[in-house]
N, C-alpha and C positions, 0 to 999 in steps of 0.2 A: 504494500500500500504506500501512497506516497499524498502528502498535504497537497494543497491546491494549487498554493506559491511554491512548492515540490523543495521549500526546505529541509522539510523531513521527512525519511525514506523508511517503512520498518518492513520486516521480511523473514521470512521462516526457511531454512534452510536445516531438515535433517541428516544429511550428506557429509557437511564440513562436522572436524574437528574442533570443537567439540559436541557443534550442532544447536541449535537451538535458534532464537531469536535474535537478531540483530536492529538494535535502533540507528540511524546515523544521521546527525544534523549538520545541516551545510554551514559554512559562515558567512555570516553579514559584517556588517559594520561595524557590529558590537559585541558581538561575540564571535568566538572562534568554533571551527570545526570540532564535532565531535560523536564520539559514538558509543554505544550500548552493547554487550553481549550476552545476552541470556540463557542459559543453558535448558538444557529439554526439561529438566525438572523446578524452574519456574513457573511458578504458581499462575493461572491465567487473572486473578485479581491482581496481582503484582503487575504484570505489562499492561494491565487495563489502567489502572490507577497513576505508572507512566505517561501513557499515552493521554490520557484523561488530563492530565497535568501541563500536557506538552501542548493541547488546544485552548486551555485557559487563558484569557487574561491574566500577565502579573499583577498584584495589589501592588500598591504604591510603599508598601511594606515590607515585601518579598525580599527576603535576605539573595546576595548576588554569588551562588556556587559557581 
């Protein structure tokens, strides 16, 4: 699957080593590239609750990891 503005790409692949889910976010302006690896035994609330996170507005409060 991939966002609109195709920032972010997420993807299943059980083939690779170690296999599982990969998130990867492209870089803008402000932040840098980056990416996710989730193994097969990630929970599907877990990448839900990522991705859930990744379509939210930040609060004007939102600590900057």
């Amino acid at each position: 699957m991939e966002s609109p503005d195709r920032t972010v790409h997420v993807a299943y692949d059980p083939y690779v080593i170690p296999g599982g889910r990969t998130i990867h976010g492209r870089a803008d302006g402000l932040n840098g590239e980056w990416s996710v690896l989730l193994g097969r035994q990630t929970s599907m609330e877990i990448v839900a609750g990522l991705t859930d996170g990744l379509t939210r507005p930040r609060s004007a409060h939102a600590p900057n990891v």
